[in-house]
N, C-alpha and C positions, 0 to 999 in steps of 0.2 A: 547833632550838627548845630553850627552855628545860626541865628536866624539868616535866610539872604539878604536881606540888606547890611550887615553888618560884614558880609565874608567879601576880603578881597580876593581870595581864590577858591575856588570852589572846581573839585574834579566830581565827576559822575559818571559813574559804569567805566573806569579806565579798561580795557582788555589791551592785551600783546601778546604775541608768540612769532618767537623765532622757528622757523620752521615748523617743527610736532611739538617743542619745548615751551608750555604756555609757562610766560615768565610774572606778567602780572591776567588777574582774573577777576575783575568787579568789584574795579578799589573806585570806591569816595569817599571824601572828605574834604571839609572847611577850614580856611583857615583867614582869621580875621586879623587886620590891620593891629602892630604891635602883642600880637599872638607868639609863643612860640608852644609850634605843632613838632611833636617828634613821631617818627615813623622806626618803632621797634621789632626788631628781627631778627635771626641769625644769616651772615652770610648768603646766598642765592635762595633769599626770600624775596627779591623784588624790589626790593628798595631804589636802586640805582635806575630801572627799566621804569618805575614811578616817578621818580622824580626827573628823568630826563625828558618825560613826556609833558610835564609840568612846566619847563623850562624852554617847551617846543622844541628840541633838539630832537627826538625821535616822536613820531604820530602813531596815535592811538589807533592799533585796530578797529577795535570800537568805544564807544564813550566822546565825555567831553572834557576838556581843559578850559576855565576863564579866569584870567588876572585880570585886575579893573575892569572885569565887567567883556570883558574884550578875547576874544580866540585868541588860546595860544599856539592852536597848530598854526592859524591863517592870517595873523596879524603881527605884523612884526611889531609894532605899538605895543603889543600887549609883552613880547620878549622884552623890550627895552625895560618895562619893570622888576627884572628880575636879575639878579645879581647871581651867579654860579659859581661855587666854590667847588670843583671835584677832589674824587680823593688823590688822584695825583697831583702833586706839585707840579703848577703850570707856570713855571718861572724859567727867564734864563738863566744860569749860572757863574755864568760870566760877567753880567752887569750886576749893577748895584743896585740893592732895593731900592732908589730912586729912580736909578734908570732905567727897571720892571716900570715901575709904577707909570712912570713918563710915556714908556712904549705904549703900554697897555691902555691909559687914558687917550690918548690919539687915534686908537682904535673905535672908542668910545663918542669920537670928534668933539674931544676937549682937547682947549689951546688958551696960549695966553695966562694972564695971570690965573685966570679960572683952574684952569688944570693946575698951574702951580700951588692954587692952592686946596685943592680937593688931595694932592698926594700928600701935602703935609699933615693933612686933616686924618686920613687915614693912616700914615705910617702914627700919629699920635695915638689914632681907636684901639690900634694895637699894640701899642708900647714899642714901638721899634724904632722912635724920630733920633734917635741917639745911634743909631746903628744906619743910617740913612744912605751914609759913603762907602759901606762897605760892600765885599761882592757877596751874592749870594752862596756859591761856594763855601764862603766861611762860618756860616749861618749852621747853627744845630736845626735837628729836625723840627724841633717846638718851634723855632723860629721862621723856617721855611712856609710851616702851615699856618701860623700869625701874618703873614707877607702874602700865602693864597688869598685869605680873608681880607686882608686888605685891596687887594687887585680886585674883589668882588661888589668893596663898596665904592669906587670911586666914582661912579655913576648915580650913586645917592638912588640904589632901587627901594623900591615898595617892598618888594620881595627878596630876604636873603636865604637861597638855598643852600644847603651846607650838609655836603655826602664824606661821613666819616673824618670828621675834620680829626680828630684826634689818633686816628690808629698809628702807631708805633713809638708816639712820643713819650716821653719820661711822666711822671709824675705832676710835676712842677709845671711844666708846658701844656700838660691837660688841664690845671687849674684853671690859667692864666687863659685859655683859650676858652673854658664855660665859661668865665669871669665878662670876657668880651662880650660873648652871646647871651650871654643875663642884659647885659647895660643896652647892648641893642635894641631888644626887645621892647626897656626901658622909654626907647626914646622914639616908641610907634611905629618901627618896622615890625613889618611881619617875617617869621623867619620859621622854615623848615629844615629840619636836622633828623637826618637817619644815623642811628645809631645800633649794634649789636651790645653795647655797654647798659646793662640794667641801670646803675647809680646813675649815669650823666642824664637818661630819661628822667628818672626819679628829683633828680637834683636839677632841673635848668628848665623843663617841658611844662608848660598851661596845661593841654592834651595830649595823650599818645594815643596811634592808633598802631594798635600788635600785626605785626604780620606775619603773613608765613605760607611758604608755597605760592606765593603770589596773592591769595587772598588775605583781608584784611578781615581780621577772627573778630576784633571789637577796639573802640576808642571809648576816649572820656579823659577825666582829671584822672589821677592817683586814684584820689576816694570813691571814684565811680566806677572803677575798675575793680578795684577791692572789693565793693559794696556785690557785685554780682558774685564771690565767692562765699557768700554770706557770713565773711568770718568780719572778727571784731577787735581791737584794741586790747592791749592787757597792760594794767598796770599795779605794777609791784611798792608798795609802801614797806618802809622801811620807818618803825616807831619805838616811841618809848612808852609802855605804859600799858595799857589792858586792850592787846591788839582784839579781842572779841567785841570790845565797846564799841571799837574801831570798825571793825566789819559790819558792825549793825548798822553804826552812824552812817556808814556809805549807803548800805543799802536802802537809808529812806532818801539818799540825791537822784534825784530826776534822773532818768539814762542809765544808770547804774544797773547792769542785766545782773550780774554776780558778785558775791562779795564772799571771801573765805579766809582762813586762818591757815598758815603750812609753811614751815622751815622759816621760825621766825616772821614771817615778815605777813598784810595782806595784802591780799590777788582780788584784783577785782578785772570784771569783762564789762566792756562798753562800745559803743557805737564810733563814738567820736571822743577819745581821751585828751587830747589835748585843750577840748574844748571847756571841758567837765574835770580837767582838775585844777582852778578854783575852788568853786561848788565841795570838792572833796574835801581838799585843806580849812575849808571854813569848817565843813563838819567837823574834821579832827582836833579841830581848833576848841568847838564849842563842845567836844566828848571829852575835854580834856585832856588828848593825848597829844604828844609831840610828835610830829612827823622827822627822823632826820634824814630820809633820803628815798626820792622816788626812780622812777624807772617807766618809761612806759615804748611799749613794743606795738608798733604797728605793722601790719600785714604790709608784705612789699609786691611789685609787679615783678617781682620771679615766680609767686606764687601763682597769680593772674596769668602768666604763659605758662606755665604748666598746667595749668587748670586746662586754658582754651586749647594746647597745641598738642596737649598729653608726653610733652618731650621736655628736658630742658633747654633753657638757652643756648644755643651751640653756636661755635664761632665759624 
């Protein structure tokens, strides 16, 4: 976890249960100012039961929730910091994503030029200020859930919570919506994002903590999640020249666990390849041989839930 003084949200010991159905079961975690925390899962692991509790909308059995330092069962001060994107579209369909945004901000008790200009501010976060007049109805679904996200920020929170932003969208519309969640990040929100999508974890998340069954199995970075499977980076060389020179010359680079000869090319095992190949090419460089094409394969967080959940990811 994050140090406390640096976490704007901090949950500890969350419990829930819907009747006999424990939904979540002794989740904590930190999540610090311009962070993005992703909470990885498959479907009715908890994610939605976590993060609604985060958001204050439903109260913890037992455990705690604090934004800025503040209850978010018992302070509405502390809701105000938090922006809520759910995975339905909470839009009307009949106005125009300005006149969502309009509604929605006076809920918020913005008026006046302010609001006026907090909705252009966001239909722009999202690329949608050219689509401003139109009704939502005519909106594809990338574009419905870019218009959730904006209705989230108009309130300029600390905290952007964001359940499933992407399920059902095209390709293209999933881009453009990590692309936003990247830039945010960027700009010292903190933001939490559940996901069943391995890549958009891997691709957009500081920390993920795994879930499943309600409990949360382990967090960290990428690397510190991998790093608990004990496995390692491989990277593939592709050369001109006396690939066994090659193999040697690797083997005296720092880091370098393995180094071998097979189908053409060398394989070498490392900790941390991206780091460490430099370090390689200069070898190869001063063994004389020409490097023309590398490759390097790192362990991914499919492995990491399969390790911890013994399942694979299921939707």
């Amino acid at each position: 976890m994050n140090d406390a003084r640096d976490a704007l949200v901090r949950c500890t010991g969350l419990a829930k249960a819907f009747g006999e159905r424990v939904a979540v079961d002794g989740v904590s975690f930190d999540i610090a100012a311009g962070e993005i925390y992703g909470l990885l899962g498959p479907n009715g692991a908890g994610k939605t039961t976590t993060i609604k509790m985060v958001c204050g909308l439903l109260h913890p059995d037992r455990g705690t929730v604090t934004v800025g330092g503040r209850s978010a069962a018992d302070d509405l001060s502390a809701r105000s910091l938090v922006g809520y994107v759910p995975q339905d579209v909470a839009l009307y369909p009949d106005l125009t994503a300005r006149e969502n945004l309009l509604f929605l901000g006076r809920l918020y008790r913005l008026k006046g030029s302010v609001l006026d200009e907090r909705v252009a501010e966001a239909l722009e976060l999202t690329d949608l200020g050219e689509r401003a007049a139109d009704r939502v109805d005519s909106f594809s679904g990338g574009m419905k859930r870019r218009l959730n996200i904006a209705a989230g920020l108009l309130h300029h929170p600390a905290l952007l919570v964001l359940d499933e932003p992407t399920v059902g969208v095209d390709p293209q519309s999933r881009h453009a919506i990590l692309e936003r969640v990247q830039a945010l990040g960027r700009t010292g929100m903190a933001v939490l994002y559940t996901t069943h999508y391995m890549e958009e974890a891997e691709r957009i998340c500081d920390r993920v903590g795994i879930i499943d069954h309600g409990r949360l199995a382990a967090e960290g970075t990428r690397r510190e999640l991998v790093a608990q499977l004990g496995e390692r980076d491989r990277i593939e060389l592709g050369a001109i020249g006396d690939l066994e020179r090659l193999a040697a010359a690797c083997r005296a680079v720092p880091g370098i666990d393995e180094a071998a000869t097979a189908d053409h090319a060398v394989h070498l095992l490392t900790a941390e390849g991206r780091r460490i190949l430099p370090a390689v090419l200069e070898a190869a460089d001063h063994a004389g041989v020409a490097v023309n094409s590398v490759d390097v394969v790192e362990p991914d967080l499919e492995a990491v839930f399969l390790h911890l959940t013994g399942t694979a990811l299921r939707e």
